[in-house]
Residue, then its C-alpha position, 0 to 999 in steps of 0.5 A: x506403294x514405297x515411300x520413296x515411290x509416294x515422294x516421287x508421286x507427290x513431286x510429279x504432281x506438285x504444281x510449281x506455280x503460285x500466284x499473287x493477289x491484291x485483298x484489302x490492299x494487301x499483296x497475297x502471295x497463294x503457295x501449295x499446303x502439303x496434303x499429308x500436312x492436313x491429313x496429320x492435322x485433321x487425324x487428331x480429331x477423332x470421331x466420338x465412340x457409338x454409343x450402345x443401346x439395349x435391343x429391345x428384340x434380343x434380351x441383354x444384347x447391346x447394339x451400336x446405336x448411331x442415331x443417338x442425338x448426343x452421339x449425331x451432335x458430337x459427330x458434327x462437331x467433330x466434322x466442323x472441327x476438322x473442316x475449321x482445322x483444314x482451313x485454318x491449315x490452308x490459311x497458315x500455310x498457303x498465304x502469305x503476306x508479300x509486304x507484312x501487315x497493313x500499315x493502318x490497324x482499321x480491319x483490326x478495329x473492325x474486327x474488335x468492333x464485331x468482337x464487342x457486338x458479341x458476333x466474333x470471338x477472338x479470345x486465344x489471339x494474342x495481338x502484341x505476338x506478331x505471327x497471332x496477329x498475322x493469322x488473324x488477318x488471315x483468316x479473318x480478312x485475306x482468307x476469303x472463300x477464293x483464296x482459300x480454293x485458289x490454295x487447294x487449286x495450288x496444293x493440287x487438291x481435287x474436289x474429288x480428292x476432298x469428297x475422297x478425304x471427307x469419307x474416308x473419315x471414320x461415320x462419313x463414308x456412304x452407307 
């Protein structure tokens, strides 16, 4: 398929509509997140290399060993990784907030008061920069699981175009 037929396909099945909602007294406004805009970002997070065992049944030969612990715990990582950097995409870009900020800090305060509990981490969020600050709204109060299915919904994202994209991810495909 051309490019210019790829661009066309996406056109035609780009929905137009979007939809508001009220979280935590805040307007919502849900807006399509480009697909090829979370391929690029989730392609940056590879998967680790297989690492190679000795056959014990062929003297000197090295086989891929994929049940290795370390390798299965790299691997899911790497598979919370990109499923963390899908959401945080879908949240950045498929919510805004119609009216900014809400007017009081309290889900701030709340936040820092599980921050202090040792139950969130909110180190790398720079509060006194407006656009960290939003995000972090966000993704930590407007970015409740409806919402972020009501961005997939607007981005035209099937669960079966999310199934296809998860296996086509390198040690996730059917085996």
């Amino acid at each position: 398929m051309s490019q210019k037929e790829v661009v066309n396909a996406l056109r035609d099945s780009a929905p137009s509509k979007v939809d508001t909602f009220e979280v935590d007294g805040v307007k919502v406004l849900v807006k399509p997140v480009s697909s090829l805009l979370i391929q690029e970002v989730v392609s940056h997070i590879k998967d680790p290399e297989i690492p190679l065992s000795p056959n014990p049944d062929k003297e000197g030969r090295m086989d891929e060993n994929p049940f290795d612990p370390a390798y299965v715990k790299a691997l899911r990582e790497a598979q919370t990784k990109r499923a963390n950097a899908t959401t945080d995409t879908l949240i950045m870009f498929g919510l805004e907030l119609v009216d900014g900020l809400p007017k009081n800090d309290l889900w701030l305060q709340k936040l820092r008061k599980l921050e202090k509990m040792g139950l969130l981490d909110l180190t790398g969020i720079d509060f006194d920069d407006q656009f960290d600050k939003e995000f972090a709204f966000k993704k930590f109060i407007a970015g409740t699981n409806p919402m972020i299915m009501e961005v997939t919904r607007a981005s035209g994202v099937s669960k079966e175009d999310i199934d296809l994209a998860t296996d086509s991810f390198q040690g996730n495909a059917a085996q």
